[in-house]
C-alpha positions in Angstrom: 0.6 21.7 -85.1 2.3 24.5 -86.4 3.6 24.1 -90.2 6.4 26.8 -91.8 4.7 28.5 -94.6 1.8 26.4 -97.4 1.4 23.0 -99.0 2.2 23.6 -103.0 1.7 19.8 -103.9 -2.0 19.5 -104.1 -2.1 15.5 -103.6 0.2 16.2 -100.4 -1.9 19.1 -99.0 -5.2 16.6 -99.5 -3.9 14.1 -98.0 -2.3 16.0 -95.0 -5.8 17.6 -94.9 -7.7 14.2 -94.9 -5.8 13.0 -91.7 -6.3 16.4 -90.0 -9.8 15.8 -90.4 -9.9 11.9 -89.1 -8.1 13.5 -85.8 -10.9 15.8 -85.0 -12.7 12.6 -83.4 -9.9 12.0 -81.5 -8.7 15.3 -79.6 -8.9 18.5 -80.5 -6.1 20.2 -82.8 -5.3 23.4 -84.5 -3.0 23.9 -87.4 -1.2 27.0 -87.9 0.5 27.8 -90.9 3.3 30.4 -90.9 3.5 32.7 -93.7 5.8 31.4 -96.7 8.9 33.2 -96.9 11.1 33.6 -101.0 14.2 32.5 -100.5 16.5 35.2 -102.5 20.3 35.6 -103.2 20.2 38.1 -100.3 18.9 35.7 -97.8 20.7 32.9 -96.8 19.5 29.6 -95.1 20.4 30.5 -92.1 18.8 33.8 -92.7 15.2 32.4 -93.6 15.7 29.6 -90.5 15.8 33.0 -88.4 13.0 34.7 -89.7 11.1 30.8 -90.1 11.8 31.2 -86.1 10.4 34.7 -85.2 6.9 33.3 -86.8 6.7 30.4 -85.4 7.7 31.4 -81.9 4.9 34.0 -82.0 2.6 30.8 -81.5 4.4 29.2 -78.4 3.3 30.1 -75.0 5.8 29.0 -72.0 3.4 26.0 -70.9 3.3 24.4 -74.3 5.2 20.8 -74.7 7.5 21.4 -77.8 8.4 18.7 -80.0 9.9 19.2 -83.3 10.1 17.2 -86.2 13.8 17.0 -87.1 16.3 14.4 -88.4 18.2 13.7 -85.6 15.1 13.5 -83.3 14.3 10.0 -81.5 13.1 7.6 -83.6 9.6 5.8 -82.5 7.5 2.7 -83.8 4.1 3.3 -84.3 3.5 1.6 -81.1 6.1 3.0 -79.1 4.4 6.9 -80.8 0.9 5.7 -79.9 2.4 4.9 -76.0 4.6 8.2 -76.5 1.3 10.3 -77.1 -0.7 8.6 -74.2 2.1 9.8 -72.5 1.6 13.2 -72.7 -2.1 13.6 -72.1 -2.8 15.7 -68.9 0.1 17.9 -69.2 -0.9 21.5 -68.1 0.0 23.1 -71.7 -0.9 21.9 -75.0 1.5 19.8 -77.1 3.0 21.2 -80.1 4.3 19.5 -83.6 6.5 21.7 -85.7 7.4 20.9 -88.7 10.1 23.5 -90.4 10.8 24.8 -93.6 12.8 23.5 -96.0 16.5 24.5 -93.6 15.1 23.5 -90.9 14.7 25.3 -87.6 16.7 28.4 -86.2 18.9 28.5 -82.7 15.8 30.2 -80.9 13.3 27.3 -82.2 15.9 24.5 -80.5 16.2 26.7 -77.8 12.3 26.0 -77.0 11.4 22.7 -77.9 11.1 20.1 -75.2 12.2 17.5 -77.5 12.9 16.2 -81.1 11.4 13.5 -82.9 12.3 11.6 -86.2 10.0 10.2 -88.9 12.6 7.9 -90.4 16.2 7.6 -91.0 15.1 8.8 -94.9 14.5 12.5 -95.5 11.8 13.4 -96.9 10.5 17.1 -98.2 9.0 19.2 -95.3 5.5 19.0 -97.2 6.0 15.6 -97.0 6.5 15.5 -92.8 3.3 17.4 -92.8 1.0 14.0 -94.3 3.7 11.4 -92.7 3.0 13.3 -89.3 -0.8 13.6 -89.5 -1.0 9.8 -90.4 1.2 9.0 -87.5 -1.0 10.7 -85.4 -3.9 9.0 -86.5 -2.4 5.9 -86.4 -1.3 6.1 -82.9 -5.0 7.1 -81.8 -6.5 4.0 -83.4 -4.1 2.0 -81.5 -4.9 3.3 -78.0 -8.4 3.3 -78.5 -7.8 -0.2 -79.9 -9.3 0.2 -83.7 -8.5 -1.8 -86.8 -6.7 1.1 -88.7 -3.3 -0.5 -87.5 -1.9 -3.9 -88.0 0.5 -5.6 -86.3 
């Protein structure tokens, strides 16, 4: 998972961190965290989504499977995810989350993904997508290995 720049909300950044740490039985991850950028009169959105881009495409390699968490992604159940994930084991390069900063993703960071995906029709703070998305994750790896965390 790569996440544009640091948790400030301490109860967010715990609880993103506690379902980081449930995955490790699952499969093995890394997170990386891009550096935070200030957002200044001199630097526009569209500016910082740019310069968001150039870090985070320093962590992409060409056989990596791209998916980025943006509003107008697809939209999954937690069953359809879980099946989604299974999906996507075996592939010959890892599998990425990104989660962007606060304008979203540059040009160059579209340009790369292999597809988009959508929490919820609701839009929540990119801090926010970081604990939603970890959760998710762990939700969908007690359901294929058929454990009580979910219920139908």
């Amino acid at each position: 998972m790569i996440f544009t720049g640091n948790t400030k909300v301490s109860y967010i950044a715990e609880g993103t961190n506690d379902y980081i740490q449930r995955l490790g039985h699952y499969v093995p991850l890394r997170i990386i965290k891009t550096r935070d950028l200030k957002t200044t009169r001199k630097r526009s959105p569209e500016d910082i989504k740019t310069a968001e881009g150039k870090l985070i495409l320093q962590h992409i390699k060409p056989s990596d499977h791209i998916i980025l968490l943006d509003a107008h992604g697809k939209k999954f159940s937690s069953e359809q995810f879980a099946k989604k994930l299974n999906s996507l084991e075996g592939r010959t390069g890892n599998c990425v989350f990104i989660v962007g900063g606060a304008y979203g993703f540059s040009k160059d960071v579209y340009s790369a993904a292999s597809e988009k995906i959508s929490l919820s029709d609701m839009t929540f703070s990119h801090q926010m997508v970081r604990m939603i998305l970890a959760e998710q994750l762990y939700r969908a790896y007690t359901i294929l290995k058929g454990e009580p965390y979910h219920h139908n």
